[in-house]
N, CA, C and O atoms as a GROMACS GRO file, in nm:
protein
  224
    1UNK      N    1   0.083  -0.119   0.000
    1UNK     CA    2   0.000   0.000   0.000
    1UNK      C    3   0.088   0.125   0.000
    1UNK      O    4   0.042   0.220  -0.064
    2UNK      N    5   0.195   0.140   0.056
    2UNK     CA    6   0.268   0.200   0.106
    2UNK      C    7   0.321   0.277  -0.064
    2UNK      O    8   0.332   0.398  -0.082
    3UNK      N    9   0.344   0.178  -0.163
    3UNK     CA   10   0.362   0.202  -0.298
    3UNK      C   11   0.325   0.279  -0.369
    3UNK      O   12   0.371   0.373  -0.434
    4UNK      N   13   0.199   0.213  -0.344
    4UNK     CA   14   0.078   0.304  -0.450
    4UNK      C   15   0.076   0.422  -0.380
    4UNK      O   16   0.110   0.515  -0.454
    5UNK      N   17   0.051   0.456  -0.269
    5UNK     CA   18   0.086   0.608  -0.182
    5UNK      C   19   0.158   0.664  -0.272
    5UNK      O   20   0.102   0.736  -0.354
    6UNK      N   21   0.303   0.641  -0.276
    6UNK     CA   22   0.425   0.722  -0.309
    6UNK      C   23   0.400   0.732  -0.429
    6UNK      O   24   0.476   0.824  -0.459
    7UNK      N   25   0.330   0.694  -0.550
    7UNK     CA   26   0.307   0.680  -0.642
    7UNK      C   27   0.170   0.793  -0.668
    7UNK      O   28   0.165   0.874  -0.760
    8UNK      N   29   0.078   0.778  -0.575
    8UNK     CA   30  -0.020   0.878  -0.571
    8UNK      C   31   0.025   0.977  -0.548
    8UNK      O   32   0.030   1.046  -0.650
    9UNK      N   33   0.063   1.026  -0.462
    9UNK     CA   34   0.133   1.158  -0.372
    9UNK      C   35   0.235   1.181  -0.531
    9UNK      O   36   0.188   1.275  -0.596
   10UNK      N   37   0.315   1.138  -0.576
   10UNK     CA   38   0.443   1.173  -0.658
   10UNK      C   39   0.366   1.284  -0.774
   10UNK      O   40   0.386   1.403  -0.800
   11UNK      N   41   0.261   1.170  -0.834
   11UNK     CA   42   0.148   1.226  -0.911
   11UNK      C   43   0.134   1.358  -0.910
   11UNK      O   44   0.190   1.436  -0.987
   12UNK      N   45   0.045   1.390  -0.808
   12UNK     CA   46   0.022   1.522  -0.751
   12UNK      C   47   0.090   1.620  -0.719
   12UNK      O   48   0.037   1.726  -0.684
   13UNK      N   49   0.202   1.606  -0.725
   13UNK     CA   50   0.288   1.703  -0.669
   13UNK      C   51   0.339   1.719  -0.844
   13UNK      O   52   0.316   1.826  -0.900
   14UNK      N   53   0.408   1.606  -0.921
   14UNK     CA   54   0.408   1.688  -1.016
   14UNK      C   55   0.347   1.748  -1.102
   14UNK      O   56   0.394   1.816  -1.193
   15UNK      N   57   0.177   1.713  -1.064
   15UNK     CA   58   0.093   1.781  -1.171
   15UNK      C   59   0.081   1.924  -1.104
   15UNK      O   60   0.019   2.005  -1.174
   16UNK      N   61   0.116   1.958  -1.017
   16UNK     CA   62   0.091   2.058  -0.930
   16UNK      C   63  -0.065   2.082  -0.857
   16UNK      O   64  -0.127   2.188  -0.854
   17UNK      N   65  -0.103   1.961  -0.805
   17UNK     CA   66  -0.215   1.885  -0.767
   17UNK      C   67  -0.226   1.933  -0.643
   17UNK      O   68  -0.330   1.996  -0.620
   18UNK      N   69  -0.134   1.918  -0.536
   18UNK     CA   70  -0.161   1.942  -0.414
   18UNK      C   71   0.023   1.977  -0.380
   18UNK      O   72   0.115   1.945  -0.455
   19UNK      N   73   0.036   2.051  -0.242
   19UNK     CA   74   0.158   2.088  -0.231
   19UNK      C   75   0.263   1.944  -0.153
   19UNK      O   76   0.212   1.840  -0.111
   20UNK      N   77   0.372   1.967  -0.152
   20UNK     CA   78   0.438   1.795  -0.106
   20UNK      C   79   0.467   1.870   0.036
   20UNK      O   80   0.454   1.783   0.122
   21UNK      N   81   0.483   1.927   0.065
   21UNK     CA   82   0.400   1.980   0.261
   21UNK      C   83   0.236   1.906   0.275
   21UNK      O   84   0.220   1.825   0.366
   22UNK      N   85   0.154   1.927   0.211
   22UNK     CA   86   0.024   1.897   0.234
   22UNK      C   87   0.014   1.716   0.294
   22UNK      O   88  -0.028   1.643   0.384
   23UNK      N   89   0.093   1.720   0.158
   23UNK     CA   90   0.034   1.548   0.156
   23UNK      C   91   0.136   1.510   0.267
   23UNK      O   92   0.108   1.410   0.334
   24UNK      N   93   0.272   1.593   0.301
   24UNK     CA   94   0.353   1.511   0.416
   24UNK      C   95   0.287   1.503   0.496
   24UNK      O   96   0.278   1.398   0.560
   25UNK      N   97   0.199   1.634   0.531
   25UNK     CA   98   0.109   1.627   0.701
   25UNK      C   99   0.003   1.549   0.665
   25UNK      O  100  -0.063   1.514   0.763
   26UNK      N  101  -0.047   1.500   0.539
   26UNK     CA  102  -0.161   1.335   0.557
   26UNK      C  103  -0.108   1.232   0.562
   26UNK      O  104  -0.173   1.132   0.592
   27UNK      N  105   0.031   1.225   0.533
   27UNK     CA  106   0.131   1.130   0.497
   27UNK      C  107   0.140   1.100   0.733
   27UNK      O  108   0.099   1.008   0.805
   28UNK      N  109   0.182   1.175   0.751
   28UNK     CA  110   0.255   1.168   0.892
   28UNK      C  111   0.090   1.196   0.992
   28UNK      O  112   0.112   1.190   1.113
   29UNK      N  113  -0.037   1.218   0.961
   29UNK     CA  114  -0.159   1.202   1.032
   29UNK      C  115  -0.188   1.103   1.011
   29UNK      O  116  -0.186   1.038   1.115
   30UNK      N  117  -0.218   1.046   0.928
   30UNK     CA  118  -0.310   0.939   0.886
   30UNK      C  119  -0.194   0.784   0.810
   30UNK      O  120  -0.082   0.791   0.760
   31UNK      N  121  -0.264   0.688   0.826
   31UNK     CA  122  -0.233   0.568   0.705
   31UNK      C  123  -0.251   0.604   0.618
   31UNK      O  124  -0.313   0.707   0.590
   32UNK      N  125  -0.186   0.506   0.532
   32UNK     CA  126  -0.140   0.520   0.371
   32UNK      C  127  -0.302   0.557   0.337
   32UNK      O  128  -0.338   0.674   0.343
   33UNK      N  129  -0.371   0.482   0.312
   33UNK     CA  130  -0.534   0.443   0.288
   33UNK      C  131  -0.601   0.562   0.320
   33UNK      O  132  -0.638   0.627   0.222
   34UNK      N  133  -0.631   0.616   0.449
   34UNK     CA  134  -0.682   0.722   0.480
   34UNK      C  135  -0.617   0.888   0.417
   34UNK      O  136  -0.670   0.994   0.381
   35UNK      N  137  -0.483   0.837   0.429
   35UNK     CA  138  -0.388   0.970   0.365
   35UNK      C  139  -0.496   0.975   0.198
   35UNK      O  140  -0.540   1.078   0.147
   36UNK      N  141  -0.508   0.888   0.166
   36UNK     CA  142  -0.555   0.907  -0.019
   36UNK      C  143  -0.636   0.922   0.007
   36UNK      O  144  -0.662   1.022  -0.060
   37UNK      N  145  -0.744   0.895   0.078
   37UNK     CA  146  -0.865   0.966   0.128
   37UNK      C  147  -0.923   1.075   0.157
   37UNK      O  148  -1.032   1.128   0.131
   38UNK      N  149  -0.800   1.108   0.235
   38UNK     CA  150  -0.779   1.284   0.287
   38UNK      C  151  -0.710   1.378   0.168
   38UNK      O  152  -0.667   1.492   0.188
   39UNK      N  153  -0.710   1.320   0.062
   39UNK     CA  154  -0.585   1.362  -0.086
   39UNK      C  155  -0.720   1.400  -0.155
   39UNK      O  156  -0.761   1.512  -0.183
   40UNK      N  157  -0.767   1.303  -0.171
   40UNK     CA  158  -0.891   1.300  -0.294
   40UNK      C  159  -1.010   1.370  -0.260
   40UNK      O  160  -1.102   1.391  -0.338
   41UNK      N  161  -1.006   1.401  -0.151
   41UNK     CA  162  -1.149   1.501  -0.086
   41UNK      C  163  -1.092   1.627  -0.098
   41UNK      O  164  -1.187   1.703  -0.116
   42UNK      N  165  -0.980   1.696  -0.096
   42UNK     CA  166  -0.936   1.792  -0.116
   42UNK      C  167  -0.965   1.863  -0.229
   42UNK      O  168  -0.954   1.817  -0.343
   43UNK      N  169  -1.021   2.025  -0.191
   43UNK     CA  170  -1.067   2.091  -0.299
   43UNK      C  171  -0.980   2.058  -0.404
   43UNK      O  172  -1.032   1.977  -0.480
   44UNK      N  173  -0.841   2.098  -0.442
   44UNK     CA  174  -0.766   2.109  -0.525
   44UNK      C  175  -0.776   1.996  -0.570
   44UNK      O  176  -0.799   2.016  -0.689
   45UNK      N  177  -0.772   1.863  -0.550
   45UNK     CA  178  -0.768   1.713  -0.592
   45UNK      C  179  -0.880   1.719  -0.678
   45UNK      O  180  -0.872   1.664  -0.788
   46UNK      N  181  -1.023   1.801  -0.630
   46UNK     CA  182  -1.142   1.789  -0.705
   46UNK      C  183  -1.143   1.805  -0.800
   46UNK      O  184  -1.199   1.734  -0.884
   47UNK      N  185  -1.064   1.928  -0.824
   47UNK     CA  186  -1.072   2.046  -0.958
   47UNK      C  187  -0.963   2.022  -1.026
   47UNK      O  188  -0.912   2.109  -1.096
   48UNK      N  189  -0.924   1.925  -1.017
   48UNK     CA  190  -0.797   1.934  -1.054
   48UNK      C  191  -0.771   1.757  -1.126
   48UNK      O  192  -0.661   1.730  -1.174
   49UNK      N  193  -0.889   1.645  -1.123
   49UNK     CA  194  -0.886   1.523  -1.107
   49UNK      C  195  -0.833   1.496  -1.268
   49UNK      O  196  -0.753   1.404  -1.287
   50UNK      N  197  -0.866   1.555  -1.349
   50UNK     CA  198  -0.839   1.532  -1.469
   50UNK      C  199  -0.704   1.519  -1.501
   50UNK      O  200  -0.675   1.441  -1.591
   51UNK      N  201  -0.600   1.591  -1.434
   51UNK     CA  202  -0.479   1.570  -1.454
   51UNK      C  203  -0.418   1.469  -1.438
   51UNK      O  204  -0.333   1.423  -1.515
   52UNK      N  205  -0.470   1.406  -1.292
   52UNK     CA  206  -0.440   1.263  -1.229
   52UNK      C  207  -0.485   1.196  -1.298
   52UNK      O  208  -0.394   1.116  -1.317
   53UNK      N  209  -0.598   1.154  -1.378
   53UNK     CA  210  -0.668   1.069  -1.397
   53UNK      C  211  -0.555   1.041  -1.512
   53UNK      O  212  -0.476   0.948  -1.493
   54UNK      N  213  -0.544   1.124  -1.638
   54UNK     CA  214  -0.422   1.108  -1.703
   54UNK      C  215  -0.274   1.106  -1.710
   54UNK      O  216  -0.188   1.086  -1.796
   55UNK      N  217  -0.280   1.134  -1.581
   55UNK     CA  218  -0.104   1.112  -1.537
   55UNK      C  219  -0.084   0.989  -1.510
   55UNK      O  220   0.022   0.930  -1.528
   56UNK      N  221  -0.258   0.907  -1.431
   56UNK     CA  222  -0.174   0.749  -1.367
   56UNK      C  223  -0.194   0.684  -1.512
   56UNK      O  224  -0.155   0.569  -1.534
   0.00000   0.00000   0.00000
């Protein structure tokens, strides 16, 4: 799980998705699982899904 995290999170940061501070403090609150949880509810993740969707 731990994978796909670093792989999600990597995503985002280079699409300029969410900031790599953000996701450290869901990264270091929460599990892997919940961290993508707390990623993908995020305004910016919302508005922004199209990028991810074609980046993975």
């Amino acid at each position: 799980m731990i994978k796909i995290f670093d792989e999600f999170a990597s995503i985002c940061i280079k699409n300029n998705i969410i900031k790599k501070q953000k996701i450290e403090e869901f990264k270091n609150e929460y599990n892997e699982i919940d961290a993508i949880v707390s990623i993908i509810s995020t305004e910016e993740f919302i508005l922004n899904y199209e990028k991810v969707e074609s980046a993975w």
